[in-house]
N, C-alpha and C positions, 0 to 999 in steps of 0.2 A: 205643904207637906214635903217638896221636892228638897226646899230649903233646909230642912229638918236630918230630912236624912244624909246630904250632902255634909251638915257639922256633924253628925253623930261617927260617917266613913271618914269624913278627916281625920276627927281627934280618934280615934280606932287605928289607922292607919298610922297616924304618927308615933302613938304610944308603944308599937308593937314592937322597934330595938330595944323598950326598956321591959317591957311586958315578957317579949321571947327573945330574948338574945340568941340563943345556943340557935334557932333557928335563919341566921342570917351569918356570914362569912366571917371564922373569925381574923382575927388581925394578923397578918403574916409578918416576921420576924425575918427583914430580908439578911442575907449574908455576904458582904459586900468587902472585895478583895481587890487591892492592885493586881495587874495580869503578872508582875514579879511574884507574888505569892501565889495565886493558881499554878502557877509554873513549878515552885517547889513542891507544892501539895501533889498535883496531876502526873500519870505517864503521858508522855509526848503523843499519843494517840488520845486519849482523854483529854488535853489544851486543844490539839486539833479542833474535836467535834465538840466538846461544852463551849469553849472559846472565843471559837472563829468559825463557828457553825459548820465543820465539814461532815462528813460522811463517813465508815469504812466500808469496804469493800462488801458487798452482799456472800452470805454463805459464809462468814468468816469469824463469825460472834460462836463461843462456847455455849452461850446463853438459847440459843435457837434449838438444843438442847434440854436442855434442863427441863425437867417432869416433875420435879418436888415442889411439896406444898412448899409458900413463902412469900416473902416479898421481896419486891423488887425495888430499890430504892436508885436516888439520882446520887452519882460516882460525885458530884462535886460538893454536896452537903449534909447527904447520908437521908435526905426526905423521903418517905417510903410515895411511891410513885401509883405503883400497880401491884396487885394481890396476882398471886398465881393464877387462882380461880377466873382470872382477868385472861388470862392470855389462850391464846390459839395460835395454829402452824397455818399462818397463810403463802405458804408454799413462795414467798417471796424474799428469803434470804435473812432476814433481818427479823429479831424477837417483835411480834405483834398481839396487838392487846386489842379488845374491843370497849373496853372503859377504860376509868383512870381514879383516881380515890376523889373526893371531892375537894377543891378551892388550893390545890396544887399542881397547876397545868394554866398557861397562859397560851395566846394564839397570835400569831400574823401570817401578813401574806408575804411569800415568797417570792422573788421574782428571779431568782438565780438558772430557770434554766426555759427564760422566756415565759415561758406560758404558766400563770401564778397556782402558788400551791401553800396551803397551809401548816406553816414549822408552826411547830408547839416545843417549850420550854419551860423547866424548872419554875416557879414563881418567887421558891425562896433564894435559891442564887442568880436566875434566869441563865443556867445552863441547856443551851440546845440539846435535844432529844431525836427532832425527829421531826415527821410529816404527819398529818393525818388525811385518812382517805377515806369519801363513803363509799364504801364496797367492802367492809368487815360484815359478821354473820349479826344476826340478833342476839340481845334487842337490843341493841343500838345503831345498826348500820354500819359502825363508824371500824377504820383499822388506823390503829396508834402506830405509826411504824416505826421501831426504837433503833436506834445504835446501839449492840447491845455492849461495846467500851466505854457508853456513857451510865451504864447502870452496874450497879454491885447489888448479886444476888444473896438476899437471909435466909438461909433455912428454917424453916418451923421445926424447933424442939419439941421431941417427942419426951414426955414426958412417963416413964415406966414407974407402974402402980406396984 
């Protein structure tokens, strides 16, 4: 019997990218640029932090700001990032979000200031963002801590009836 049910979860398990597709990650369309063209495309604060991974100064994004419904997308290939509904004022400078949309955010570890810390990045152009840290609010725990010259904010059109 064990036998049995072991082929019936195999062939079940295997069929299921063709069965649910939409349920599994779709394909990413990377955007892949000499740093000569990022160059033309980006302001020099933007090649900075997508680039060459920097930083800007905390307190200094327009973005940490901004109250309006939207999205937030990555400044290097326009992927929408984080929903407004996403973010919170974590009192630490820089736009922070407590999610991210799904299957456009990648992770490693950091080791630039000793003691490791996890950068997350664009997936479609792998444009640096940011850190992430558990000690954002529920439900997730998590704070996305953005640069906010690496994202370009959309507003939601309102639409009058």
């Amino acid at each position: 019997m064990k036998k049995r049910k072991f082929i019936k979860f195999l062939t079940f398990g295997l069929s299921l990218p063709f069965v649910f597709p939409q349920a599994f990650a779709k394909e990413i369309k990377k955007v892949v640029k000499p740093n000569s063209e990022w160059k033309k495309i980006l302001t020099n604060e933007q090649y900075y932090i997508l680039r060459e991974e920097g930083t800007e100064r905390s307190f200094t994004s327009f973005l940490n700001d901004e109250k309006r419904e939207g999205e937030y997308l990555c400044a290097g290939c326009k992927t929408p990032l984080f929903n407004s509904k996403m973010k919170y004022d974590s009192g630490t400078g820089w736009p922070s979000f407590f999610e991210h949309h799904p299957n456009v955010i990648a992770t490693k570890l950091d080791f630039k200031l000793v003691l490791p810390r996890t950068e997350y990045h664009c997936v479609v152009c792998e444009g640096h963002h940011g850190h992430v840290f558990n000690d954002g609010p529920q439900p997730t725990g998590k704070r996305y801590c953005n640069n906010g010259t690496s994202l370009t904010f959309l507003p939601k059109v309102k639409v009058i009836s």
